[in-house]
C-alpha positions as CSV (number, residue, x, y, z in Angstrom):
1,X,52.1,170.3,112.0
2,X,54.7,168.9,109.8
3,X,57.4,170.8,111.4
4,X,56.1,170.2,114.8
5,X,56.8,166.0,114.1
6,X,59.6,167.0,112.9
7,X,61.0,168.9,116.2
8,X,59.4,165.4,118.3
9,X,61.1,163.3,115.9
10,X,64.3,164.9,117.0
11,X,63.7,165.0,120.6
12,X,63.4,161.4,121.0
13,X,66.1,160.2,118.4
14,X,64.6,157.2,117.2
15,X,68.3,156.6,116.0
16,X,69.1,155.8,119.1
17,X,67.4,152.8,119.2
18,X,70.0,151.4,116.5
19,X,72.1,150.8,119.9
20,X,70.3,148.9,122.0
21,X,68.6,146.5,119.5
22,X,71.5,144.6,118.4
23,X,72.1,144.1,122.5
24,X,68.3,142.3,122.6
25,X,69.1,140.5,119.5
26,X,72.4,138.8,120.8
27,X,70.5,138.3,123.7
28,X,67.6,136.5,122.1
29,X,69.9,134.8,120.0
30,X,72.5,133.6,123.4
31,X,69.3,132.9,125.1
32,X,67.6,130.8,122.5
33,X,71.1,128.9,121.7
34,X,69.9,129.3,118.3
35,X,68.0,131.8,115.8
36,X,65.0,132.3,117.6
37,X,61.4,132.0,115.8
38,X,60.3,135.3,113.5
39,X,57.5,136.2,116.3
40,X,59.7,136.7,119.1
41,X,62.1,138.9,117.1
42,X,59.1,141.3,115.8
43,X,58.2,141.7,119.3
44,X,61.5,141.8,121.2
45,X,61.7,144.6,117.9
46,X,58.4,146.3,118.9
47,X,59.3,146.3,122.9
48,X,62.9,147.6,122.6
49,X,61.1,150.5,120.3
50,X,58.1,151.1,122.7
51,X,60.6,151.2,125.8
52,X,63.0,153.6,123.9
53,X,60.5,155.7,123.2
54,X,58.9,156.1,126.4
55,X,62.6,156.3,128.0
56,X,63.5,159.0,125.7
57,X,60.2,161.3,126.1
58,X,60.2,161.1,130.1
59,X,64.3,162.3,129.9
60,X,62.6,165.3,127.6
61,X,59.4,165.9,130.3
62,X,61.4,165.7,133.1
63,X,64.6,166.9,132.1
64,X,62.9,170.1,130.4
65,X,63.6,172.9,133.4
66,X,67.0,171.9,133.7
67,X,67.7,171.6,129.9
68,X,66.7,175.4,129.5
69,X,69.1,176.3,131.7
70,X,72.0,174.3,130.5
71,X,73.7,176.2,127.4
72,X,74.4,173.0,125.9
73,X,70.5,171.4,125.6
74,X,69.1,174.9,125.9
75,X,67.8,174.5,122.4
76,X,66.3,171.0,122.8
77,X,62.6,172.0,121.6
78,X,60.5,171.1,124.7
79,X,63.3,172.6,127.1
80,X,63.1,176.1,124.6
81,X,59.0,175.6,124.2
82,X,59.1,175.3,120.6
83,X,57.6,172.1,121.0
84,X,54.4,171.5,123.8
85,X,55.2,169.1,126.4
86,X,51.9,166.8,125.9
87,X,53.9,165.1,122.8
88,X,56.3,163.8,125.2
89,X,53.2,162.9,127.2
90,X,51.7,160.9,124.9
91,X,54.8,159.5,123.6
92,X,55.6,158.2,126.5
93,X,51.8,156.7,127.0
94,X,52.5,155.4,123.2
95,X,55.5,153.8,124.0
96,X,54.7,152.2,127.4
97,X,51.3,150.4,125.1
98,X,53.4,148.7,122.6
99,X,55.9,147.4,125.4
100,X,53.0,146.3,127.5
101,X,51.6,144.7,124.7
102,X,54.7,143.4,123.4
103,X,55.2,141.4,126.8
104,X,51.7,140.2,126.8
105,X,52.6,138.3,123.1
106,X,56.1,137.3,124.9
107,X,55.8,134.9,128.2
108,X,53.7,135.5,131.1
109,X,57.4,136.3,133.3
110,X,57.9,138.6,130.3
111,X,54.5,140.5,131.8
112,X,55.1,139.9,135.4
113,X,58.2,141.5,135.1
114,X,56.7,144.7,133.1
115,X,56.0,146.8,136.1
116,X,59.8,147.1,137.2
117,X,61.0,148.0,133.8
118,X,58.3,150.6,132.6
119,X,59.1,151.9,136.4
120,X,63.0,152.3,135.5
121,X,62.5,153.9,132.1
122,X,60.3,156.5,133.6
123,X,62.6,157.3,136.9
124,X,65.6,157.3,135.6
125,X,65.8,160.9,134.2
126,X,65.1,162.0,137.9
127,X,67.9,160.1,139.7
128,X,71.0,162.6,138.8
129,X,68.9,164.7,141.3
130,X,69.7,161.9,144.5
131,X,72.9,160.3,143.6
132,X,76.2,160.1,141.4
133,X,75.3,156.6,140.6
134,X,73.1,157.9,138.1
135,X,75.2,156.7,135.3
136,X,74.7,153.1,136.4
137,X,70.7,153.3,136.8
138,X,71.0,154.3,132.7
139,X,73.4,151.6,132.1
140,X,70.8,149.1,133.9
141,X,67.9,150.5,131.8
142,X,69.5,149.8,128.7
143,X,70.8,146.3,129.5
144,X,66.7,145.4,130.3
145,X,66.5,145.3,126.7
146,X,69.5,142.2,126.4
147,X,67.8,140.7,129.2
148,X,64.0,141.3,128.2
149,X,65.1,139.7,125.2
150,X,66.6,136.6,126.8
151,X,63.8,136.2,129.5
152,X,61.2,136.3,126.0
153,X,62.8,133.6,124.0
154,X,63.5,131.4,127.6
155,X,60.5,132.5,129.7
156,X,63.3,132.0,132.8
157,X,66.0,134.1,134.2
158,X,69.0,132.8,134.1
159,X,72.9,133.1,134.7
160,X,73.7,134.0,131.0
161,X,71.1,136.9,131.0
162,X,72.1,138.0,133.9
163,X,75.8,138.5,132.9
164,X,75.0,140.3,129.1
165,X,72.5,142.4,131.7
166,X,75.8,143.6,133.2
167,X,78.0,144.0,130.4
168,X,75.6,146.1,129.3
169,X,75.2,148.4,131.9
170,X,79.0,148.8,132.7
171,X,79.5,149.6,129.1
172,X,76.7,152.3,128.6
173,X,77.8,153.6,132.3
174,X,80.8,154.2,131.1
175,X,80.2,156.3,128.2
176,X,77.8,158.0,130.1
177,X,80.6,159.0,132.5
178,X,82.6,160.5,130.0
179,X,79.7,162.2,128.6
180,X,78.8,164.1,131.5
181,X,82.5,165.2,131.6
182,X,80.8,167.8,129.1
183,X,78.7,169.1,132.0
184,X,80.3,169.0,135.2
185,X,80.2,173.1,135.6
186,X,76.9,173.1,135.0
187,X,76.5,170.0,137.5
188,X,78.3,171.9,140.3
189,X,76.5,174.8,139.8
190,X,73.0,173.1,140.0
191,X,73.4,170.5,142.1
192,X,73.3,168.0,139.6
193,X,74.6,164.6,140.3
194,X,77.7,163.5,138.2
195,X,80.7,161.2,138.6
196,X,82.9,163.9,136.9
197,X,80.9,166.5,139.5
198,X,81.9,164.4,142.8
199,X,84.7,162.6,142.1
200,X,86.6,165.3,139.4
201,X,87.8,164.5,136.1
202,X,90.8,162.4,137.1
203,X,88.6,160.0,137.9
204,X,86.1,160.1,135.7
205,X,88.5,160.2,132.8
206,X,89.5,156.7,134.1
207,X,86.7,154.6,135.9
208,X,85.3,153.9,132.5
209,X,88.4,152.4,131.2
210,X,88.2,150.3,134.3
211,X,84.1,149.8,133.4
212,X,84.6,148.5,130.2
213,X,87.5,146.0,130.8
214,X,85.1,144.6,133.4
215,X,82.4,144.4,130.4
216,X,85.4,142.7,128.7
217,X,85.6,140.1,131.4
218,X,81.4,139.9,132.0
219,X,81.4,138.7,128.3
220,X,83.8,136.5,128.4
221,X,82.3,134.7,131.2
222,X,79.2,134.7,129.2
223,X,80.6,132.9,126.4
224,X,82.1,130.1,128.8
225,X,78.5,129.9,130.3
226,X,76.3,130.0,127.0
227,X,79.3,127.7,125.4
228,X,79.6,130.0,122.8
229,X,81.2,129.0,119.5
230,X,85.0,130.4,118.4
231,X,83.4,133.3,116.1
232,X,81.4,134.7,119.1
233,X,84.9,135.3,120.9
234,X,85.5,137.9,117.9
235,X,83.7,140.1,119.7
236,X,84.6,139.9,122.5
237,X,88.5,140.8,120.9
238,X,86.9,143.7,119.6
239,X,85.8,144.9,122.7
240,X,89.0,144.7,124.3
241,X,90.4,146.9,121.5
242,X,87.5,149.3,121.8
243,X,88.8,149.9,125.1
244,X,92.3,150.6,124.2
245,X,91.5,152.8,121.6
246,X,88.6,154.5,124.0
247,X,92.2,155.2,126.3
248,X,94.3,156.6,123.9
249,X,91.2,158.9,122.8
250,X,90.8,159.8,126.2
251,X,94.5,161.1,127.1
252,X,94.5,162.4,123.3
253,X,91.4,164.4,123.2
254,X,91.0,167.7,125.5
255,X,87.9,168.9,123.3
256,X,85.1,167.2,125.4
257,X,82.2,167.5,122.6
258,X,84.8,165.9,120.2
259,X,85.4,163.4,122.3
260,X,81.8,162.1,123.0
261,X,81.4,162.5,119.4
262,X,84.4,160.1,118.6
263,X,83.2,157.8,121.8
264,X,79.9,158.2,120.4
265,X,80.3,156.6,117.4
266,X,82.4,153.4,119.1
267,X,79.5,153.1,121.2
268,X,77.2,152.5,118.0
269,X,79.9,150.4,116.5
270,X,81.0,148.4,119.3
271,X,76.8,146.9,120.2
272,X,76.5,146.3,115.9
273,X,80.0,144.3,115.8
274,X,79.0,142.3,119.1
275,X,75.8,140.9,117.7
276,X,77.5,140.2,114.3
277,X,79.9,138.2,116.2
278,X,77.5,137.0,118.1
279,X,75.0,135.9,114.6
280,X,78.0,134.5,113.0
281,X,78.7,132.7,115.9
282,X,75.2,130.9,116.1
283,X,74.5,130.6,112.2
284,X,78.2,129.4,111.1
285,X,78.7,126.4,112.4
């Protein structure tokens, strides 16, 4: 058994969930104009957790068949049956509770609105199958959680949300892009839809350079609207010089894995600086 949680804690990389958080906690905190109060946090904390988890197991489910025939996620445990798919089952059942329950504690808009998220997190995995764009639906899955977070501290949607919603889901589009540079043989081969499968790796080596300066300028536009205070704009400086160094590690690098490795770790950087920034620029008046 214990190796068994072991294998499911590593199929839905809990980790991961380090990324989007500080995305719904700049949001809260833009949205809120302030530190918001300790009960929205724990469950803007317990929704991003429940949605991630629920994301993560239906990309396992549904993903498995194609995983065990692609060399690189061969090994992932329920793609190579070491691991019985029901986990992902209920994990996905587990997750979808808490964020259903987390939205009930929230705002009543926070609730209306459930259906179309818990709908996204559990599609997405199945849209590479209909359309290049699949990059994008990701991208918009992950920025639900900086504009859950707004909607639960402001019970409205509104401009600013809307604008972090998109920064979001250019940046994580992006990455995406480049990731699936590592696959685009295996995308050809099984009709898997890909930027880098249509369009080649020309382009997809430079749409996401052209992604994230439009994050660059989504941002920016979100600090004039939220009238964000001079430390927030630090981020926003450090995003522009995550994209230049993103360039130069694109026309450096020719070893793909390497490459999402180093982009990787930006990624993780890049959402922890922007809501330090983004804390600083709210606390420190």
């Amino acid at each position: 058994m214990t190796s068994l949680i072991r294998l499911f804690l590593e199929e839905l990389k809990l980790e991961h969930t380090l990324f989007a958080l500080p995305f719904a906690y700049a949001g809260a905190l833009l949205g809120a104009r302030g530190i918001p109060s300790l009960h929205a946090l724990a469950w803007i904390t317990i929704a991003v957790l429940g949605a991630r988890t629920a994301a993560m197991a239906a990309n396992r489910l549904l993903d498995a068949r194609l995983d065990a025939k692609n060399p690189r996620t061969a090994q992932r445990a329920v793609a190579a049956g070491r691991l019985p798919a029901a986990w992902m089952v209920w994990a996905i059942v587990a997750g979808l509770a808490l964020l259903t329950i987390a939205a009930w504690q929230l705002n009543p808009l926070c609730l209306a609105l459930l259906p179309i998220g818990a709908a996204a997190l559990l599609l997405y995995p199945l849209v590479k199958r209909w359309t290049w764009a699949v990059h994008f639906v990701l991208g918009a899955v992950d920025g639900l959680a900086p504009l859950g977070a707004w909607i639960a501290v402001t019970g409205k949607i509104e401009l600013g949300g809307i604008l972090l919603f998109c920064a979001v889901t250019l940046w994580v589009a992006g990455f995406d892009i480049l990731y699936a540079l590592m696959d685009r043989e295996f995308d050809l081969a099984h009709g898997v839809r890909s930027i880098p499968a249509r369009f080649g790796v020309a382009v997809a080596s430079w749409f996401p350079e052209f992604l994230h300066g439009l994050v660059v300028v989504a941002l920016a536009w979100l600090g004039v609207v939220a009238h964000a205070r001079p430390l927030y704009w630090a981020g926003i400086v450090f995003a522009g010089l995550l994209v230049l160094y993103e360039t130069r590690l694109v026309a450096r690098q020719r070893d793909t894995r390497a490459l999402n490795a180093s982009l990787f770790n930006a990624n993780m950087v890049f959402s922890v600086a922007f809501f330090v920034s983004t804390a600083a620029s709210v606390v420190i008046t």
